[in-house]
N, C-alpha and C positions, 0 to 999 in steps of 0.2 A: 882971142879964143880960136884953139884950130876947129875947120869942118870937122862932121862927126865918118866918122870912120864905115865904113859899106856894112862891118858886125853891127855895129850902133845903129844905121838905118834898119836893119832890117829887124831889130828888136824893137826900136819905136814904132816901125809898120805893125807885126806881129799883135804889141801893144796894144795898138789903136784900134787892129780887129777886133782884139776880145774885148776891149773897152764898149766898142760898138754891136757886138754881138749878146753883150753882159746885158745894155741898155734895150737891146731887141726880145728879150725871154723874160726881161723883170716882170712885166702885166701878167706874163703865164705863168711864172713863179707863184706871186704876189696870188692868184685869184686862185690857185690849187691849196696854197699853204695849209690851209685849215684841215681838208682834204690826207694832203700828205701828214699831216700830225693824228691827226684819229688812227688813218691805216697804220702809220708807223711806217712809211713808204712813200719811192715817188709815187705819184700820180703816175698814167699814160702819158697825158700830157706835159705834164715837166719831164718826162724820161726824154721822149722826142724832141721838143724844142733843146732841151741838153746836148742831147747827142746831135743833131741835125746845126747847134754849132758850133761840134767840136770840143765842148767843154770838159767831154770828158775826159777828151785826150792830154790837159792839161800838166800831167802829174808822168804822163808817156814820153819817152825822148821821139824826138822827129823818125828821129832814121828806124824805128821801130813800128811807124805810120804804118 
């Protein structure tokens, strides 16, 4: 098996943030939900926890940061 290549590190870093940051907002997701379904909207508090990690930028290319 060759090492993984410095592109391949740095998507598995990448990865593993948002793996970790997904795992950090779920309880605020989770305890808004009901919340964001009546208004038809996020919450305040899921908008922030989103944005605060980066989730929205997910769909944004980097260099557009």
């Amino acid at each position: 098996m060759t090492p993984p290549t410095s592109g391949e590190r740095v998507i598995a870093d990448r990865t593993a943030r948002l793996m970790a940051a997904a795992d950090e907002i779920a309880p605020v997701l989770r305890r808004e939900a009901d919340a964001a379904e009546r208004d038809s909207r996020l919450t305040p508090g899921a908008g922030r926890a989103l944005r605060e990690t980066g989730m929205f930028r997910l769909g944004v290319p980097e260099r557009l940061w």
